[in-house]
PDB file of the backbone (N, CA, C, O) and the ligand in Angstrom, with CONECT records:
HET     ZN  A 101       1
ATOM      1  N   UNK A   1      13.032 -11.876  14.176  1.00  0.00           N
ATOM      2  CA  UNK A   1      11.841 -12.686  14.420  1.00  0.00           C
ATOM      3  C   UNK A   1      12.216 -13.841  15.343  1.00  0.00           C
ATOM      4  O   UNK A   1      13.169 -14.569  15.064  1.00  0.00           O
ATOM      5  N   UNK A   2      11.485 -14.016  16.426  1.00  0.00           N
ATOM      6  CA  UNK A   2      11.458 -15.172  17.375  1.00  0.00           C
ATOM      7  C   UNK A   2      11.149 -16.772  16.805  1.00  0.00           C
ATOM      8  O   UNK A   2      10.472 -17.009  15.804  1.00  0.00           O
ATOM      9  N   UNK A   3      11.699 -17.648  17.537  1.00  0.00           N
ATOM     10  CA  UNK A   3      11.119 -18.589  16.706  1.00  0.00           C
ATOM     11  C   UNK A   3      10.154 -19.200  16.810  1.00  0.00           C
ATOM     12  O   UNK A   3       9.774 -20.091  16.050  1.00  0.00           O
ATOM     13  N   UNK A   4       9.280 -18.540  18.394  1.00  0.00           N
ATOM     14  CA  UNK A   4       7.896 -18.810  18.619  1.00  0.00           C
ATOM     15  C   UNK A   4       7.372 -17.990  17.249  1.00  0.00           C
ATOM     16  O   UNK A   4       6.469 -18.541  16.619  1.00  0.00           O
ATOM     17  N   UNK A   5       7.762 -17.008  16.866  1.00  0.00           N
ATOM     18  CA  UNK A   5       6.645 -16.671  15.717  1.00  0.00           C
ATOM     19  C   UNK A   5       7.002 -17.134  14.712  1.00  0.00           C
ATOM     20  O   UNK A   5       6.153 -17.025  13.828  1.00  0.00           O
ATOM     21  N   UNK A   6       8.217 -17.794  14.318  1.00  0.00           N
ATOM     22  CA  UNK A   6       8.107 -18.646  13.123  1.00  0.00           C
ATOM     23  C   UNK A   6       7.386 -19.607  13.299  1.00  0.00           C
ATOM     24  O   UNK A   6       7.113 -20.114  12.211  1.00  0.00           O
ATOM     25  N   UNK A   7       6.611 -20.489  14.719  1.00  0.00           N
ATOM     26  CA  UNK A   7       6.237 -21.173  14.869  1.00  0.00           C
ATOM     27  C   UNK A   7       5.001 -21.171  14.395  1.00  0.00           C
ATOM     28  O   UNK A   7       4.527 -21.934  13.553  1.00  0.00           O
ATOM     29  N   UNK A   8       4.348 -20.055  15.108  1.00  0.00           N
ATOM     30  CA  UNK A   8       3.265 -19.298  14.859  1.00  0.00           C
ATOM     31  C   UNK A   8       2.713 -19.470  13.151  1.00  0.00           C
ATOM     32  O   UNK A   8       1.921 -20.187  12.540  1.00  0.00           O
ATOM     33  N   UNK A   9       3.642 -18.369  12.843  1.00  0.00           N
ATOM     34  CA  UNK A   9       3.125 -18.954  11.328  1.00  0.00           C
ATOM     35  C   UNK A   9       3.181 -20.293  10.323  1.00  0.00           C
ATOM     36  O   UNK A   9       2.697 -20.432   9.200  1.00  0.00           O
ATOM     37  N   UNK A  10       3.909 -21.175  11.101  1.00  0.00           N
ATOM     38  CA  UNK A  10       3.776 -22.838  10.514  1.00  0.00           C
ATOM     39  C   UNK A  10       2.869 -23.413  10.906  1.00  0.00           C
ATOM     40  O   UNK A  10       2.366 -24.407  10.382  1.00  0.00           O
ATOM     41  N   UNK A  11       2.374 -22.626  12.325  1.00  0.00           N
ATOM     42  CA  UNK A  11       0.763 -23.327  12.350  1.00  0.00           C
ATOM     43  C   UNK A  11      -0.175 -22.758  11.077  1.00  0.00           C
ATOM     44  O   UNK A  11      -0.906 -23.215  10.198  1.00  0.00           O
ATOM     45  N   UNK A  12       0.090 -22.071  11.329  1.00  0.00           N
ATOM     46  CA  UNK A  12      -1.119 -20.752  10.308  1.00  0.00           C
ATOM     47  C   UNK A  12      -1.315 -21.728   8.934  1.00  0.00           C
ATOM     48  O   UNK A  12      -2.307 -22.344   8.543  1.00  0.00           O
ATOM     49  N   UNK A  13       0.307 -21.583   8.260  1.00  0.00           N
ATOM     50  CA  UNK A  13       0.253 -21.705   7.228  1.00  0.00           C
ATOM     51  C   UNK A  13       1.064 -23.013   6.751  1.00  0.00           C
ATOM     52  O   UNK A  13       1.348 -23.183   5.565  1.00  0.00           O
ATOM     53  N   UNK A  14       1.438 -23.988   7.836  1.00  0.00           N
ATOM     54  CA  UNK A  14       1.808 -25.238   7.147  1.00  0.00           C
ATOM     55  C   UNK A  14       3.418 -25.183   6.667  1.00  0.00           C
ATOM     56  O   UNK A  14       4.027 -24.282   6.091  1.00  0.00           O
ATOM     57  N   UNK A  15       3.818 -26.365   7.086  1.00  0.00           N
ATOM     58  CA  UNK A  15       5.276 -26.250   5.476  1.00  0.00           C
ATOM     59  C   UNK A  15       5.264 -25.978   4.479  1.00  0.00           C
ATOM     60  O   UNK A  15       5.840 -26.828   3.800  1.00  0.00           O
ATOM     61  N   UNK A  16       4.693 -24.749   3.625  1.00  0.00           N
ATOM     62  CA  UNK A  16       5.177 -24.032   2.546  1.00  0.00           C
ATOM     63  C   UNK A  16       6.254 -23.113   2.625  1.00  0.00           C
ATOM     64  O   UNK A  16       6.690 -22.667   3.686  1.00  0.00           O
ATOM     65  N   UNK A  17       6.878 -22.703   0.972  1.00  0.00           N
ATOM     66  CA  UNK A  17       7.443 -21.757   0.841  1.00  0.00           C
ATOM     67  C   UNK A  17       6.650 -20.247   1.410  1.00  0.00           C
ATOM     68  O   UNK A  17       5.592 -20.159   2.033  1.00  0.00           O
ATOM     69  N   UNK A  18       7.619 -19.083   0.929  1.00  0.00           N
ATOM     70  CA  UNK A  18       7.092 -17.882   0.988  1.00  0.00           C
ATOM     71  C   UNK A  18       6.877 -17.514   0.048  1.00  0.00           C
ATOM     72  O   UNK A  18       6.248 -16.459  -0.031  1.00  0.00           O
ATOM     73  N   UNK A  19       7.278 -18.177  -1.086  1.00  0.00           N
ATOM     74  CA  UNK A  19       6.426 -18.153  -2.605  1.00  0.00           C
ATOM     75  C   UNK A  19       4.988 -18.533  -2.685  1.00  0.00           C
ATOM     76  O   UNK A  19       4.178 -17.897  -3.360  1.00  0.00           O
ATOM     77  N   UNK A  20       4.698 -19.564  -1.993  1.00  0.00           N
ATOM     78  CA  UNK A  20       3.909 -20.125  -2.042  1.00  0.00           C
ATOM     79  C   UNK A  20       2.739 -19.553  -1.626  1.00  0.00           C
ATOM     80  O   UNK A  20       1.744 -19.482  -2.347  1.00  0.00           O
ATOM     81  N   UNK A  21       2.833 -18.909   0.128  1.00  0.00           N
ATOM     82  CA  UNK A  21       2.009 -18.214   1.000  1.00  0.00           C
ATOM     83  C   UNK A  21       1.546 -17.036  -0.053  1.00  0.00           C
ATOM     84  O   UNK A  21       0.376 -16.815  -0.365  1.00  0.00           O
ATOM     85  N   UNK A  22       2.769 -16.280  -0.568  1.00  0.00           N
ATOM     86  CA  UNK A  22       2.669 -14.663  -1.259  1.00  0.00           C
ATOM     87  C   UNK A  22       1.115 -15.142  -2.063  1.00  0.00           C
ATOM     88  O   UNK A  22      -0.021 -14.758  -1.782  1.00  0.00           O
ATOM     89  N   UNK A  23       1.673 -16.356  -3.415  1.00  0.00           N
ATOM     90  CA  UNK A  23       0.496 -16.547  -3.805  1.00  0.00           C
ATOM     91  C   UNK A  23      -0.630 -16.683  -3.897  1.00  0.00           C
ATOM     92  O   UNK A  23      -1.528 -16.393  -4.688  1.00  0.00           O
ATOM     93  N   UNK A  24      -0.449 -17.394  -2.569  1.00  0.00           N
ATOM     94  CA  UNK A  24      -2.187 -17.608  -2.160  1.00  0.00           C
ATOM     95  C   UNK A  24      -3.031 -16.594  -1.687  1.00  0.00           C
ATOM     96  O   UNK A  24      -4.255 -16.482  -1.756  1.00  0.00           O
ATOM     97  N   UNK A  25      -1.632 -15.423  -0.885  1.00  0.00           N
ATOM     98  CA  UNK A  25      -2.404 -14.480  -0.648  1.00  0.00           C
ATOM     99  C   UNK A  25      -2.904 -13.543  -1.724  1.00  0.00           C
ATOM    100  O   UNK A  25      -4.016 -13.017  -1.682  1.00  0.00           O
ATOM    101  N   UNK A  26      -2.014 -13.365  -2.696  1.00  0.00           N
ATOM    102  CA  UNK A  26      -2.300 -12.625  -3.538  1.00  0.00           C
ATOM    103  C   UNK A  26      -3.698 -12.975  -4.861  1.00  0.00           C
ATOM    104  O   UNK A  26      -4.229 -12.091  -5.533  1.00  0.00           O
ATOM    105  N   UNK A  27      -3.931 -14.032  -4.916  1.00  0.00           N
ATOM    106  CA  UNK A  27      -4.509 -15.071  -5.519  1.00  0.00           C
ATOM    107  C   UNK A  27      -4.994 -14.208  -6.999  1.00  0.00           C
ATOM    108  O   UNK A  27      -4.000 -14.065  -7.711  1.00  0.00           O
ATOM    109  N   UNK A  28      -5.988 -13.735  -7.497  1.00  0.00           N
ATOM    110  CA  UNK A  28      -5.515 -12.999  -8.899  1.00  0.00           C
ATOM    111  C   UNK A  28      -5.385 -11.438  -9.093  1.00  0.00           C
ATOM    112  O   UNK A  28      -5.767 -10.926 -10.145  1.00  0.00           O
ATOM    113  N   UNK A  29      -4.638 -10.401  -7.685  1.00  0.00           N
ATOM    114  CA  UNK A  29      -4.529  -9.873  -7.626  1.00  0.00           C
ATOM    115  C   UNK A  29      -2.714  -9.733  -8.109  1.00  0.00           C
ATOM    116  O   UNK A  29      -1.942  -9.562  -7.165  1.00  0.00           O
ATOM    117  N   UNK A  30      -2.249  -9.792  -9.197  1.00  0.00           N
ATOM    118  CA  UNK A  30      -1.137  -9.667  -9.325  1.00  0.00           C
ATOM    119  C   UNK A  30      -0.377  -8.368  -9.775  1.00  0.00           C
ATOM    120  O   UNK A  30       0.841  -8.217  -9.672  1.00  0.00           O
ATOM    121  N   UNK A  31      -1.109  -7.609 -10.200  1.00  0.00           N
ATOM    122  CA  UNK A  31      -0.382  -5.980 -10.435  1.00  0.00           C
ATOM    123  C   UNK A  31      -0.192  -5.183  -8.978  1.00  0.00           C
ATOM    124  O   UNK A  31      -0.997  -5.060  -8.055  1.00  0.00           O
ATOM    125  N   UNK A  32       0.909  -4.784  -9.091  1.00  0.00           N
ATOM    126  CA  UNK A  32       1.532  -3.668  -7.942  1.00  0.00           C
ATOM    127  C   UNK A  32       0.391  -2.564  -8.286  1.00  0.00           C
ATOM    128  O   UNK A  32      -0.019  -2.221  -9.395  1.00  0.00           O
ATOM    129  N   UNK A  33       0.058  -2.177  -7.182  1.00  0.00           N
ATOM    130  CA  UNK A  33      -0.914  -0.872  -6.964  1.00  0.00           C
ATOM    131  C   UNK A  33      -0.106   0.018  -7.786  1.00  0.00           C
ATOM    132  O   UNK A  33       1.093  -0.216  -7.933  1.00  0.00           O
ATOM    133  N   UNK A  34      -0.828   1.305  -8.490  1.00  0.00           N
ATOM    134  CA  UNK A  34       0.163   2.353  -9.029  1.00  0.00           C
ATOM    135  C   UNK A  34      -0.096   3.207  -7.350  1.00  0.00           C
ATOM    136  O   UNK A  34       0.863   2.742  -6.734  1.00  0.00           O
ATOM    137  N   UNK A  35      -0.517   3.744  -6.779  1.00  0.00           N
ATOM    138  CA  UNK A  35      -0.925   4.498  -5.614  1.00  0.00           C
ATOM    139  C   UNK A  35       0.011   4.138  -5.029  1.00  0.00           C
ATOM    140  O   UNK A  35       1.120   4.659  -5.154  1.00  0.00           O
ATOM    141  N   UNK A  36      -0.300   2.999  -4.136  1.00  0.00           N
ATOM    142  CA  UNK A  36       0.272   3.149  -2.765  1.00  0.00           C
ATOM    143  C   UNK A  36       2.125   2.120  -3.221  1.00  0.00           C
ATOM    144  O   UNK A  36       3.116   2.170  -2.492  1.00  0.00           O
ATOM    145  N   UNK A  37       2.055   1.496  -4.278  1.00  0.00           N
ATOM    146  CA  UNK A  37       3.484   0.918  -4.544  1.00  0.00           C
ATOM    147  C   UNK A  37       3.261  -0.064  -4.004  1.00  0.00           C
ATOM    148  O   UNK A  37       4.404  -0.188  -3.565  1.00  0.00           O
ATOM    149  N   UNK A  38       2.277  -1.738  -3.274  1.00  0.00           N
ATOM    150  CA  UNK A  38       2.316  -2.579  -2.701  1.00  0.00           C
ATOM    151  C   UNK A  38       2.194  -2.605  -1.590  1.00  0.00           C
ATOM    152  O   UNK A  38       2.013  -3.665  -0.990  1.00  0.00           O
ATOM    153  N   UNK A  39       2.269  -1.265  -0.910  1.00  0.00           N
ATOM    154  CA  UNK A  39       2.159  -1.533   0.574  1.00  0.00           C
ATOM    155  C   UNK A  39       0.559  -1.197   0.948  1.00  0.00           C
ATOM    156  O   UNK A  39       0.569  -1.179   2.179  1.00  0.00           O
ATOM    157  N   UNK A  40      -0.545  -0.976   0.591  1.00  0.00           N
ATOM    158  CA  UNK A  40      -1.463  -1.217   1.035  1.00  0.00           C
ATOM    159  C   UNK A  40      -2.151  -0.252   1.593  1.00  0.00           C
ATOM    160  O   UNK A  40      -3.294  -0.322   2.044  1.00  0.00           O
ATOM    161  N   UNK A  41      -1.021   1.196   1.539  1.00  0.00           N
ATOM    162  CA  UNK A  41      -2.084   2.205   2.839  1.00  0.00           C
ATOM    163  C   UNK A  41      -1.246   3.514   1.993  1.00  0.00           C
ATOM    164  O   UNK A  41      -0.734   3.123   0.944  1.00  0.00           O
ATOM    165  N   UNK A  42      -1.043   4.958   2.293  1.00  0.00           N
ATOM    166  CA  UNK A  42      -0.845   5.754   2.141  1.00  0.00           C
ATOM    167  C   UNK A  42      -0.611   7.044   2.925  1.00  0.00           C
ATOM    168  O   UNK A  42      -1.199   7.303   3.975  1.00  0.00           O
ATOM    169  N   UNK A  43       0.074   7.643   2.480  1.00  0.00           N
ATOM    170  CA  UNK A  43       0.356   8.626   3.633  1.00  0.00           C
ATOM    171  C   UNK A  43      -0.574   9.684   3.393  1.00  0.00           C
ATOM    172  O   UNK A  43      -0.634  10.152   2.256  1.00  0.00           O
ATOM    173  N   UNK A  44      -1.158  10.038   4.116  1.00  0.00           N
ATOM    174  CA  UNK A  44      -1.922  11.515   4.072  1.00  0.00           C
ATOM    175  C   UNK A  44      -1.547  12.077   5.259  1.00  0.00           C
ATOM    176  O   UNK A  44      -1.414  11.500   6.339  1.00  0.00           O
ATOM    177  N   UNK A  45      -1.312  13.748   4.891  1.00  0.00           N
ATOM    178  CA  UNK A  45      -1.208  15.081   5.719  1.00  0.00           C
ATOM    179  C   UNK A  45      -2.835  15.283   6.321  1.00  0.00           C
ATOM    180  O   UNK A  45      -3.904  15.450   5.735  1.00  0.00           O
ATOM    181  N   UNK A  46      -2.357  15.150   8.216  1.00  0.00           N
ATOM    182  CA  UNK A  46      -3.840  15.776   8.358  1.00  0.00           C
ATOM    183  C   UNK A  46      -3.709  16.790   9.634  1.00  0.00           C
ATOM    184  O   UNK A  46      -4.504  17.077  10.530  1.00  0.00           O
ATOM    185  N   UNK A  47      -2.444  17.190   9.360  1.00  0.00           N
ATOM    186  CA  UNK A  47      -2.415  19.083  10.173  1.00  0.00           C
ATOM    187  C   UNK A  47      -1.508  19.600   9.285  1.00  0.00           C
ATOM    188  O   UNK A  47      -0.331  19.308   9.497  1.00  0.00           O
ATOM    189  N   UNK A  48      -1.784  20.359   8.257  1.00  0.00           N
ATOM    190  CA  UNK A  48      -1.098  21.252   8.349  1.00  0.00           C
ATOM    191  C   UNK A  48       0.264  21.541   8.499  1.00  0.00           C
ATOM    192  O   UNK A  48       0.220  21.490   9.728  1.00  0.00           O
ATOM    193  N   UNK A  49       1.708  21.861   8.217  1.00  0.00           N
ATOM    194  CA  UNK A  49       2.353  22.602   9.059  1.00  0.00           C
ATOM    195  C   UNK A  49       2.627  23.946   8.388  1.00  0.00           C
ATOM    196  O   UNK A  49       2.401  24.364   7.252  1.00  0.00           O
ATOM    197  N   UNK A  50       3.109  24.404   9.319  1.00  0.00           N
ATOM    198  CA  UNK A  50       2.931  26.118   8.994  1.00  0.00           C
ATOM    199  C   UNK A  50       5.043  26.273   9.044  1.00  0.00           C
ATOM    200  O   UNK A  50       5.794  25.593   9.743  1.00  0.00           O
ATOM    201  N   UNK A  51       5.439  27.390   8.044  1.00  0.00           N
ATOM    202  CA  UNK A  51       6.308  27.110   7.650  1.00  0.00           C
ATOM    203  C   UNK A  51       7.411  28.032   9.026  1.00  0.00           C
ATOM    204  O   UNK A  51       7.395  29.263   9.015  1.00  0.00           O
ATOM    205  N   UNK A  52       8.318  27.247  10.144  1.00  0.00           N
ATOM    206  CA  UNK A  52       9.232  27.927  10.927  1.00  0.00           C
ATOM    207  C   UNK A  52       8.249  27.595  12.132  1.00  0.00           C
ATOM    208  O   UNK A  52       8.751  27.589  13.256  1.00  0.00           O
ATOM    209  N   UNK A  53       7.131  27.366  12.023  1.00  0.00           N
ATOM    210  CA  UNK A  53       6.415  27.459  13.365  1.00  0.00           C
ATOM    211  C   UNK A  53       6.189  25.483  14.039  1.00  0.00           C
ATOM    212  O   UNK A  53       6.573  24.805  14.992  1.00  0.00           O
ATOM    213  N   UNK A  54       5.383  25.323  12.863  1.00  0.00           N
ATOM    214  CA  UNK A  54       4.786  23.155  13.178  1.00  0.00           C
ATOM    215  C   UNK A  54       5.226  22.586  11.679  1.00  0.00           C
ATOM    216  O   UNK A  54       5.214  23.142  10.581  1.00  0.00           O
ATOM    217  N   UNK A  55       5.645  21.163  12.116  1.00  0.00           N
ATOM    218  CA  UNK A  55       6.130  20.433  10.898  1.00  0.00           C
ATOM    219  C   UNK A  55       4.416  19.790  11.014  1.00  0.00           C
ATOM    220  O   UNK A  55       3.670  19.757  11.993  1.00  0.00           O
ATOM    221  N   UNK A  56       4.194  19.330   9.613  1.00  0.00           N
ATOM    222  CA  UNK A  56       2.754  18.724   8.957  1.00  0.00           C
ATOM    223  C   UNK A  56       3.286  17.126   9.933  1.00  0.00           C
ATOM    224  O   UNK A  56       4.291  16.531  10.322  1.00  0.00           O
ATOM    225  N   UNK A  57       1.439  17.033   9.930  1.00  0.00           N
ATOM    226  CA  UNK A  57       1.724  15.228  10.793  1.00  0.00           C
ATOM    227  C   UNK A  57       1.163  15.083  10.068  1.00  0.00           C
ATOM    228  O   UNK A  57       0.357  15.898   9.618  1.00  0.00           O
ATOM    229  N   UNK A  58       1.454  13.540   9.511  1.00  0.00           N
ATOM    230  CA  UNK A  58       1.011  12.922   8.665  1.00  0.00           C
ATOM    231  C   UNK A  58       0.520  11.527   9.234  1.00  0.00           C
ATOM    232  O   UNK A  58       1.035  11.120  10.276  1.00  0.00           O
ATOM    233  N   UNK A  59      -0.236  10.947   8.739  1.00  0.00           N
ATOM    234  CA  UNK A  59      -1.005   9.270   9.194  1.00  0.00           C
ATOM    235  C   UNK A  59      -1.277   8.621   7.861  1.00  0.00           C
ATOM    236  O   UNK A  59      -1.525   8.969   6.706  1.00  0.00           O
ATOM    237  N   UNK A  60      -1.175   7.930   8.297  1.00  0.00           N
ATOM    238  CA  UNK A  60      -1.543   6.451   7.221  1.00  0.00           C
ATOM    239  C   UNK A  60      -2.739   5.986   7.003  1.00  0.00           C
ATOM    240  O   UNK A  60      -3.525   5.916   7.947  1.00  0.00           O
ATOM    241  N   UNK A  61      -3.030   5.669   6.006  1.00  0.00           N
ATOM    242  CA  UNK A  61      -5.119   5.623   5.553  1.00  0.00           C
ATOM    243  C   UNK A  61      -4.541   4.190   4.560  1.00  0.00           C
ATOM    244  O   UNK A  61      -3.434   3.962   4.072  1.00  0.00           O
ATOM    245  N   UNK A  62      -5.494   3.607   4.542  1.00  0.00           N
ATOM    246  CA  UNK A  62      -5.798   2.443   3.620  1.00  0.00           C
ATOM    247  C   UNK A  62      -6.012   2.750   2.228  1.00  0.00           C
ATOM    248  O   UNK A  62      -6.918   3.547   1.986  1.00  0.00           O
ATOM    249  N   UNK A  63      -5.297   2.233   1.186  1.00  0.00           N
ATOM    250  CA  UNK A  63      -5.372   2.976  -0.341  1.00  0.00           C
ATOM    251  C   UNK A  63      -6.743   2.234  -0.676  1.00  0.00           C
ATOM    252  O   UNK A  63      -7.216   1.100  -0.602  1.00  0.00           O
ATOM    253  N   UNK A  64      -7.151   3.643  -1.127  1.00  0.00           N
ATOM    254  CA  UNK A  64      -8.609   3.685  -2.254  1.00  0.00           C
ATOM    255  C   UNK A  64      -8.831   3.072  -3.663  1.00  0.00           C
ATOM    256  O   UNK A  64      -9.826   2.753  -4.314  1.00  0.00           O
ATOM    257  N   UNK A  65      -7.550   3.042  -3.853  1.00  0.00           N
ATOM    258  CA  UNK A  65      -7.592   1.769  -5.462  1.00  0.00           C
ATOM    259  C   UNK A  65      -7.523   0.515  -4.774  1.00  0.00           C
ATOM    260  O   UNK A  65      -8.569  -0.126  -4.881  1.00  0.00           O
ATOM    261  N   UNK A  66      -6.586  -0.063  -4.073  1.00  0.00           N
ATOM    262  CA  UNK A  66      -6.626  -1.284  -3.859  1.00  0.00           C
ATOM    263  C   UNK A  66      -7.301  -2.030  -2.710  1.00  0.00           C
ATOM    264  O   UNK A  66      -7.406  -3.228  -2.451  1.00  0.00           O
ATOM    265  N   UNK A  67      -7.771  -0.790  -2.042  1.00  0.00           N
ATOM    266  CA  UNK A  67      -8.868  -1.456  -0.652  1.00  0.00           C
ATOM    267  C   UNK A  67      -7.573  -1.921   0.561  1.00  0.00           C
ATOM    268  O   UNK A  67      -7.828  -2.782   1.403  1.00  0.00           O
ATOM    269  N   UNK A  68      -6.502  -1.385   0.519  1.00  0.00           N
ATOM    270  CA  UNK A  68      -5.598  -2.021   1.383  1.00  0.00           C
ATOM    271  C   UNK A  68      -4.831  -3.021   1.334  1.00  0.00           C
ATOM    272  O   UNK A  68      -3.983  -3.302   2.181  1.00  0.00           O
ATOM    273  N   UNK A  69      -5.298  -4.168  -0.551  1.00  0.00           N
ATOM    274  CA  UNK A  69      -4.426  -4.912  -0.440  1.00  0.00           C
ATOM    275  C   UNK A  69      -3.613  -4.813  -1.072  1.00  0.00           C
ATOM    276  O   UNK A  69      -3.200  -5.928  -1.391  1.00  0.00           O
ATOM    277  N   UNK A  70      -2.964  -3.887  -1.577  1.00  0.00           N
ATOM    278  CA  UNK A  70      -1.344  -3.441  -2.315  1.00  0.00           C
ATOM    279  C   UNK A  70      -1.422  -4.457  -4.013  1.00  0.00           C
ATOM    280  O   UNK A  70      -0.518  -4.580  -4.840  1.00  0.00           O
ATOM    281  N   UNK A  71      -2.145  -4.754  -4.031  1.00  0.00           N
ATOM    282  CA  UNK A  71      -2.094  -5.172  -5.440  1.00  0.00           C
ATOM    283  C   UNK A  71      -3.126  -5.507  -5.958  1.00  0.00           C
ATOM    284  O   UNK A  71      -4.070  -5.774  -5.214  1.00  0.00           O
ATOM    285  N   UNK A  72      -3.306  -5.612  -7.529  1.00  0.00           N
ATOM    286  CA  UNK A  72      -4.908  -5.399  -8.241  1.00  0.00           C
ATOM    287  C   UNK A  72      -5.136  -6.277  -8.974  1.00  0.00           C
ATOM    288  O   UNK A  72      -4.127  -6.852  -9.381  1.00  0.00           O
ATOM    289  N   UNK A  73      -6.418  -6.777  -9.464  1.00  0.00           N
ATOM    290  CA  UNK A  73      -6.273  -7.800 -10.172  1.00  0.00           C
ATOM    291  C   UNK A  73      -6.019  -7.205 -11.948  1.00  0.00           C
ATOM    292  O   UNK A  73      -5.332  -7.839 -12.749  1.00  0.00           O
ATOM    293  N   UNK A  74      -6.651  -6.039 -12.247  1.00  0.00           N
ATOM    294  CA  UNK A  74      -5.796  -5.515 -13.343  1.00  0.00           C
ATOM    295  C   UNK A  74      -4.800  -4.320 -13.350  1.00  0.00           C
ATOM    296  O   UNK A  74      -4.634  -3.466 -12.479  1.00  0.00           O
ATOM    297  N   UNK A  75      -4.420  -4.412 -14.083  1.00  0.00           N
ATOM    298  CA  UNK A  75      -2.855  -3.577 -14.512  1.00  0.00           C
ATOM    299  C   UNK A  75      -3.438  -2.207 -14.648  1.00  0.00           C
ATOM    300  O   UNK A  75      -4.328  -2.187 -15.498  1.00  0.00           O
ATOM    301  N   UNK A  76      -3.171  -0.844 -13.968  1.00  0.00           N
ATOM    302  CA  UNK A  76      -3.818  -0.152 -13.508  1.00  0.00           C
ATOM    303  C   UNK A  76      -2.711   1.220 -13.691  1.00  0.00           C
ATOM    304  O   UNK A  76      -1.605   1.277 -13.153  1.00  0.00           O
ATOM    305  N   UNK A  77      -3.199   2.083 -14.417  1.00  0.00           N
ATOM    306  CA  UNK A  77      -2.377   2.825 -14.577  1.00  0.00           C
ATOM    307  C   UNK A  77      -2.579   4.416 -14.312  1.00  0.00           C
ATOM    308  O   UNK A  77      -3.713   4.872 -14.460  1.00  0.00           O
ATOM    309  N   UNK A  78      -1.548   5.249 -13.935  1.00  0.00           N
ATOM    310  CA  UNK A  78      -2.273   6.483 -13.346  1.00  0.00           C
ATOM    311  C   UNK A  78      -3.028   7.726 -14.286  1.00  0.00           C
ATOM    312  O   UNK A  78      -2.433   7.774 -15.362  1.00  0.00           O
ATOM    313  N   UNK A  79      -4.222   8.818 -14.229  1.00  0.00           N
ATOM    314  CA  UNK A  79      -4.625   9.107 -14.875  1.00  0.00           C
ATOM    315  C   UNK A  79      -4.064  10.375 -14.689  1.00  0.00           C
ATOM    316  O   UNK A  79      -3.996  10.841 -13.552  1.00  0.00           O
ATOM    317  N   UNK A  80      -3.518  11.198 -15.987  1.00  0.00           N
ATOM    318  CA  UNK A  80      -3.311  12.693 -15.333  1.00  0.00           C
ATOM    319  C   UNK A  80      -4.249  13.233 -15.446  1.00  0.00           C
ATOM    320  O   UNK A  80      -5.245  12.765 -15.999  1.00  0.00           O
ATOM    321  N   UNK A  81      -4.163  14.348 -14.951  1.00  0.00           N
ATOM    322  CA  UNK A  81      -5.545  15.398 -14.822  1.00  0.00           C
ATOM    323  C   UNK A  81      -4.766  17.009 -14.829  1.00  0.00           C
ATOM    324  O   UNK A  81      -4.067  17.460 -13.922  1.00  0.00           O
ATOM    325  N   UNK A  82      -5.079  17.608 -15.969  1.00  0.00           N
ATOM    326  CA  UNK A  82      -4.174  18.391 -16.482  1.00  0.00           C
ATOM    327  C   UNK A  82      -5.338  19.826 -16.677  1.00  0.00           C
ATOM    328  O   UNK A  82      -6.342  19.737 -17.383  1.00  0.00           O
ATOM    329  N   UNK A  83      -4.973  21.054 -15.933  1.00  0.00           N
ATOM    330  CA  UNK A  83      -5.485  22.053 -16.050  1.00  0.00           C
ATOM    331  C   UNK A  83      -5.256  23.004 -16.090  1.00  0.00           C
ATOM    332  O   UNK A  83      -4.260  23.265 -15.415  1.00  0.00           O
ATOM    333  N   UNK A  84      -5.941  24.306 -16.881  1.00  0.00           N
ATOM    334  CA  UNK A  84      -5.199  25.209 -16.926  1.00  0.00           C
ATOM    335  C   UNK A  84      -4.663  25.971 -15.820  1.00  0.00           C
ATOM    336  O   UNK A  84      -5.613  25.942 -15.038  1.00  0.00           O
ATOM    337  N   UNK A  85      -4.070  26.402 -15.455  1.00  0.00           N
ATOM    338  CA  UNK A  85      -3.774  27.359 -14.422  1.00  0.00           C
ATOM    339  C   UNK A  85      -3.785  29.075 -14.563  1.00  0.00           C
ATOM    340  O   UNK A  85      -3.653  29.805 -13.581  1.00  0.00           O
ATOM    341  N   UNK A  86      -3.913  29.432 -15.551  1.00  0.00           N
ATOM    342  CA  UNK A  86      -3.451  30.460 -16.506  1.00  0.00           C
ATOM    343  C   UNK A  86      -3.177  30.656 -17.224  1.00  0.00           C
ATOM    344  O   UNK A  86      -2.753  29.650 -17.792  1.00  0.00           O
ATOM    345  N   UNK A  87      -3.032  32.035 -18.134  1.00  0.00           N
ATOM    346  CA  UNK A  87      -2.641  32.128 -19.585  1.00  0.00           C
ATOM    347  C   UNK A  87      -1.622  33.341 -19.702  1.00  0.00           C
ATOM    348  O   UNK A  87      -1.858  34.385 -19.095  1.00  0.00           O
ATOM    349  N   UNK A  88      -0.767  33.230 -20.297  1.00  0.00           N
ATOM    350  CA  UNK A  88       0.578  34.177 -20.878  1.00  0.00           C
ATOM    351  C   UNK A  88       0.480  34.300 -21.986  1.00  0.00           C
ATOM    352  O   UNK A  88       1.325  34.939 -22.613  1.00  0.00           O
TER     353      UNK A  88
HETATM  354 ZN    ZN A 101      -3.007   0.655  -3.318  1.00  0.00          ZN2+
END
């Protein structure tokens, strides 16, 4: 990082910590997403790959539990969804 952009962000955000900033950004969103793990977006497959021929491309989408901001305001836990597949 340059120190024009450390600069940058002392305009933004003043002499605080990075404790400080996290907080405010986070403000009562404090649980880690179960989905995306904090980062805010997710990977989704959107070709395909076919196996020896194309590797799958994948892109990044904004997570659907947290709206993109990587953390929730409640504690959020994953649901299974359990079906039969068959019987033996
Ligand atoms: Zn998320």
């Amino acid at each position: 990082m340059k120190i024009r952009d450390l600069e940058k962000l002392m305009d933004q955000y003043g002499d605080s910590t990075l404790g400080d900033i996290i907080a405010s950004k986070k403000g009562n969103r404090i649980h880690e997403c179960p989905k995306c793990k904090g980062e805010g977006e997710n990977r989704v497959c959107v070709v395909p790959g076919e196996y020896g021929y194309r590797d799958p491309i994948y892109s990044t989408k904004d997570c659907d539990v947290c709206n993109g901001v990587g953390y929730t305001e409640r504690l959020l836990k994953p649901k299974i969804k359990t079906e039969i597949i068959g019987y033996e």
